[in-house]
N, C-alpha and C positions, 0 to 999 in steps of 0.2 A: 175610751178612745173611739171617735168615730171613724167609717171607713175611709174617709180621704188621711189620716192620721196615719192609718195602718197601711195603707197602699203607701204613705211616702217614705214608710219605715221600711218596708218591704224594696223599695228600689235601692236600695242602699246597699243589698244583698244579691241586688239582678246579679245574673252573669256578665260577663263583660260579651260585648260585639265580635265574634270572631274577624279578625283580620283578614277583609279583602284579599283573595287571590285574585292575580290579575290574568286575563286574555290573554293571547296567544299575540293579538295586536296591541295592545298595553306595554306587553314585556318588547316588543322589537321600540315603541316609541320610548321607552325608559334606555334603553342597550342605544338607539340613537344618541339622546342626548347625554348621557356619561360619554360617547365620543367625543363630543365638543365639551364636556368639563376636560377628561381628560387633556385636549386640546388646548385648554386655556390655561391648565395649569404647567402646561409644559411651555407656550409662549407667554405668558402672560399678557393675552387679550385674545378679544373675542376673537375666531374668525371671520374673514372678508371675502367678501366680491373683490372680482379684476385678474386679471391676467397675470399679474402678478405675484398671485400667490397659486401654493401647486395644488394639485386637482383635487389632495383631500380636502383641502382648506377650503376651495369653492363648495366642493361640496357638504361641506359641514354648515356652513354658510347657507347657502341655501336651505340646507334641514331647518336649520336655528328660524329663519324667516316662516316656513311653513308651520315649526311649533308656536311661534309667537302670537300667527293669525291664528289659532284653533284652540276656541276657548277649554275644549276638553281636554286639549293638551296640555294646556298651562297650570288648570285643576290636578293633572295628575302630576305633573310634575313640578309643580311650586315647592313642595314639602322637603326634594331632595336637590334645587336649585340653592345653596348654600354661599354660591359663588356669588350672586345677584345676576345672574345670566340674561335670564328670561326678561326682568325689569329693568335691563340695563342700567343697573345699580353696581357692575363687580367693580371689584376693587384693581391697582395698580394698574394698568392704563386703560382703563373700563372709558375715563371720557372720549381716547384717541380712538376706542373701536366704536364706540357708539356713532359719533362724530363722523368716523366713515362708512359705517352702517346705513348715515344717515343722507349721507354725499354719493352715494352709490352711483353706480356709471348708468348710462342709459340703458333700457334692457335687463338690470339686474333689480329691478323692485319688487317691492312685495305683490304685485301685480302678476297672477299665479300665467297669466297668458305669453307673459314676458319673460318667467322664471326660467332657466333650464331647470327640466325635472332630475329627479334623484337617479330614476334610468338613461337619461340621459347623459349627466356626468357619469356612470356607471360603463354606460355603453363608451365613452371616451378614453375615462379611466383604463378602458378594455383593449384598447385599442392600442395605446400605451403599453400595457402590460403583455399587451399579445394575445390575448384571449379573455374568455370571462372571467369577473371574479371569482362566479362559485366553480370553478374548475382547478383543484388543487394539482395543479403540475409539476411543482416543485415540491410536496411537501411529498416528506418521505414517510413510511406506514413505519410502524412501531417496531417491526421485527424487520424491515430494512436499516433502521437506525439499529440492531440491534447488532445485525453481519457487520456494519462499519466501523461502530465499537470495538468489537470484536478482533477485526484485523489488525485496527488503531493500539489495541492497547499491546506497545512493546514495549520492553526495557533493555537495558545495555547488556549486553553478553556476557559474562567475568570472564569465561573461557574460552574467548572467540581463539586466541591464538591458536586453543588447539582446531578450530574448523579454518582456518584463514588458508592453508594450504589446499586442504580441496576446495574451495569455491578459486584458486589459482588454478589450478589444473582443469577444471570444469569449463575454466575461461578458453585456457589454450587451447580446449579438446573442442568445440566449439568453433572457436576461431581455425583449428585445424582443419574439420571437417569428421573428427573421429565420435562428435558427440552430437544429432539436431534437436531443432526444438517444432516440437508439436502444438496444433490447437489444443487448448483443454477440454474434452466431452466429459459433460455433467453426470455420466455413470461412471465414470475413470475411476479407480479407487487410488490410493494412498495408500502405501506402508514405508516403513522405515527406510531411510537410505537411501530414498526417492526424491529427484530435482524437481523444481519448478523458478517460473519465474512468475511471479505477482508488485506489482505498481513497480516496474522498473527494478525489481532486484533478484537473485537471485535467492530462494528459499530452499533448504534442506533440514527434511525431517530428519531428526536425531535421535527422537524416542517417540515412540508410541505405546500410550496408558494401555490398564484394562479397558476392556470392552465393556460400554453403559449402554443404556436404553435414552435414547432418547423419548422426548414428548411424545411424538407421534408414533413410538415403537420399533423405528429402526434403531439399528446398532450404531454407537458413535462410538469417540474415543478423543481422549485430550494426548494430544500431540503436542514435542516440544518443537517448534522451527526454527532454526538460526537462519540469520536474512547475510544477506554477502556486503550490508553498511553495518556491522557490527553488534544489531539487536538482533531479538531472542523473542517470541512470544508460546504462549500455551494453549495457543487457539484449538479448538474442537474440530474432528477431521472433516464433519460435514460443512462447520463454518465456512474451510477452507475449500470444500472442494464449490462452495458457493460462488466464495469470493475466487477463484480460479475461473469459475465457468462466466462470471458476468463483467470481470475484466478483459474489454479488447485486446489487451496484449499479455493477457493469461497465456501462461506455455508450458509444457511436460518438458524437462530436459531427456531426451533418452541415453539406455546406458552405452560405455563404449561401444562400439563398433568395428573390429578392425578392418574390416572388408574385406578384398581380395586381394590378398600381400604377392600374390603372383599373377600373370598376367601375359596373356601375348600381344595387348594391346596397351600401348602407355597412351598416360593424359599429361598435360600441363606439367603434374606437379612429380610423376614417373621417371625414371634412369632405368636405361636397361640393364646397367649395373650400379651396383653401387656397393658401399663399404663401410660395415659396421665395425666403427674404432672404442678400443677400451684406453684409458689412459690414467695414467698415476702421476700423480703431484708432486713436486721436490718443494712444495709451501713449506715453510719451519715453523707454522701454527700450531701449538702444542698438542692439538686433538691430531691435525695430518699426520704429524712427525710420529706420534705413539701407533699411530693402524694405518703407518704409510702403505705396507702389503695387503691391506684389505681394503680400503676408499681407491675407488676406480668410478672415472668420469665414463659413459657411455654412451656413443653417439652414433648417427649414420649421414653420413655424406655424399653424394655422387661426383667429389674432385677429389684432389691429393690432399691425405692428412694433412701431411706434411704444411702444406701451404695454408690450412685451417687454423693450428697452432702457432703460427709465425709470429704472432703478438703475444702470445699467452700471459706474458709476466704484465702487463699493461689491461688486461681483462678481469673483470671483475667473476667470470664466467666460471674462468679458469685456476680463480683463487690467487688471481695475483702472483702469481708462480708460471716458472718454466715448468712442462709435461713430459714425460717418457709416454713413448706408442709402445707400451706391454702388448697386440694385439690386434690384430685386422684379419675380417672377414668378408670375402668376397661374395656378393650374389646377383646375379643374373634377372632380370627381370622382375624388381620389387617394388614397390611405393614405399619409397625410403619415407617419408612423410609418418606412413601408416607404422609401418615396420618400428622407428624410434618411439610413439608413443606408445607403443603393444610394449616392448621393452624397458619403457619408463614405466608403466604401469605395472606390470609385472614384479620391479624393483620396488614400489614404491615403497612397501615395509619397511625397506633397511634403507629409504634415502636420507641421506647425510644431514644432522640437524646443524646449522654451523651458519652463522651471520657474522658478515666481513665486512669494513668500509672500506670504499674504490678507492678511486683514484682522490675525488673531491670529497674525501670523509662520508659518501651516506652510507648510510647500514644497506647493504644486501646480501639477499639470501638465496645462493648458487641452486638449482635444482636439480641438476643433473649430475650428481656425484653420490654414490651409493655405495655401503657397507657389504659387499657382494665377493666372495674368493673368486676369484678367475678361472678355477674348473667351474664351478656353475654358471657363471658365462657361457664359459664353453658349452656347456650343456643346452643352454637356452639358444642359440643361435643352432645349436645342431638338431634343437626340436624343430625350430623356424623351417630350416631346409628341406626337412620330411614332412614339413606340416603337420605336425604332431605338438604343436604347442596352444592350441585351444583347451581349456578346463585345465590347468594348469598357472598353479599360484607357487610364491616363494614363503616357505617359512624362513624368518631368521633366527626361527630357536633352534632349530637343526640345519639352518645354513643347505638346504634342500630344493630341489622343485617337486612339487608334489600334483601327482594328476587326482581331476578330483573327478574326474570321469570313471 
């Protein structure tokens, strides 16, 4: 074997060529034109010049022209042109775009002086869009998608019924003036049994987990929230207190307040006197009639019972029933407003669980009738007078007030 023999047995065994890595400017000419395949296989045809099509479309259009004249372009990228792009050879209306490719308006030829450039449409594009391209404005970082998830992911409550009454009372107290709402600040903590409002609803924490460690070594905790439309989610306290603090109408509910139930100056909503009435049902609904002497309605009015009750059996309030005034207490100088929710609140343990249809069959659910004997009444209204009913709660397992002071 002579050596031209052995050299051509030899090549048979060369290594093969490593595969080209391409440029930094390569890879952006290849990442172009996959815009216009991809382009073409979602209209199926080229893109064009004209006013008529929208600003990517020109400017893909224009790329397409710039690679066509540039013979290095067309070297690099023949092998992954599949479509017939480049040779205006594609296929399904390859002849209409070619055709108008070819008919192009004044000002759009391959005449690089006449072209608008790629910065050009870009800068228009821009203009459009409201700023640069390479300015991500909208797009959200990974661990802001992460807090949105996060808030997002609720599911339906099974047991809303049992929270549905206090996010009612929350509403009244509120609407009274016995409960406001605060900005949220980003150090505020969270524990259990604490209001909030987040995207228009109101949130109350219900349990709070063990204490974990978060990533970055603070303490977190998985919190359960009921929202006040009937979902539930498990969100983590710092999640929350995220999504609390960068919501504009993030808000702390704060707790009651009674204020100042005495006063030598009245407002608006003040009576120099007024009168805290207790009242008993003559309903024949099987629950009143069995603990007719313990369910007592209790209220404060600044006029005459009397003339309060006048409708009773026509009220839904009042259980549909005529009332007995078992009870009235006189006081001087009170915010009957403040004074009735301190007293419903205080009740609230033993308030009456009992859904009735009105007048027009809808179901309602009376609130102010409580499982309460009439000596602790008495007691609670003769705390009020001395001002001795602050830190003071009702058990109803011992039918008691108990100071917790």
């Amino acid at each position: 074997m002579d050596l031209d023999d052995l050299r051509a047995e030899l090549d048979e065994y060369a290594k093969p060529e490593k595969k080209q890595t391409l440029s930094a400017k390569e890879q952006r000419i290849v990442a172009g034109f996959e815009d216009i395949q991809r382009f073409y296989d979602e209209h199926k045809r080229i893109p064009q010049h004209g006013e008529s099509g929208d600003i990517f479309e020109r400017l893909y259009a224009t790329r397409l022209d710039r690679l066509r004249a540039l013979p290095e372009c067309a070297e690099l990228l023949t092998p992954l042109d599949h479509q017939g792009i480049l040779n205006g050879t594609a296929e399904s209306g390859a002849s209409d775009a070619v055709s108008s490719v070819r008919e192009e308006p004044p000002g759009y030829g391959n005449d690089e002086s006449s072209s608008p450039s790629d910065d050009e449409l870009l800068a228009e594009l821009g203009e459009i869009a409201g700023g640069s391209l390479t300015e991500l404005k909208h797009v959200r970082s990974a661990a802001q998608k992460r807090e949105v998830d996060e808030v997002a992911k609720r599911e339906t409550c099974e047991d809303f019924d049992d929270f549905q009454p206090i996010f009612e009372r929350v509403e009244r107290e509120i609407k009274n003036g016995l409960r406001v709402t605060r900005r949220f600040k980003e150090d505020a903590s969270i524990e259990r049994t604490n209001l909030f409002i987040l995207g228009g609803q109101i949130a109350y924490v219900a349990e709070v987990g063990e204490t974990i460690k978060a990533p970055n070594g603070d303490n977190d905790a998985r919190l359960r929230v009921i929202y006040s439309n009937g979902t539930e989610s498990n969100i983590l306290r710092r999640s929350l207190i995220r999504a609390l603090y960068k919501d504009d109408t993030g808000r702390r509910v704060t707790e009651p307040d009674a204020g100042p139930l005495f006063s030598d100056q009245w407002g608006d909503e003040d009576v120099e006197s007024g009168t805290i009435y207790v009242l008993r049902s003559q309903s024949d609904h099987p629950t009143v009639a069995s603990h007719r002497d313990l369910i007592h309605k209790i209220g404060v009015t600044g006029g005459r019972v009397e003339a309060r009750i006048a409708n009773a059996e026509n009220d839904a309030t009042y259980l549909l029933a005529k009332v007995d005034i078992v009870a009235t207490y006189k006081l001087a100088g009170i915010n009957r407003t403040k004074l009735e929710n301190l007293l419903h609140r205080l009740f609230a343990p033993a308030q009456l669980d009992l859904t009735i249809p009105d007048r027009f069959g809808k179901q309602v659910k009376p609130r102010e009738w409580f499982l309460v004997p009439l000596n602790v009444i008495d007691d609670a209204v003769e705390r009020v007078r001395s001002e001795r009913i602050e830190g003071v709660v009702y058990d109803p397992a011992t039918a008691e007030l108990i100071d917790t002071h």
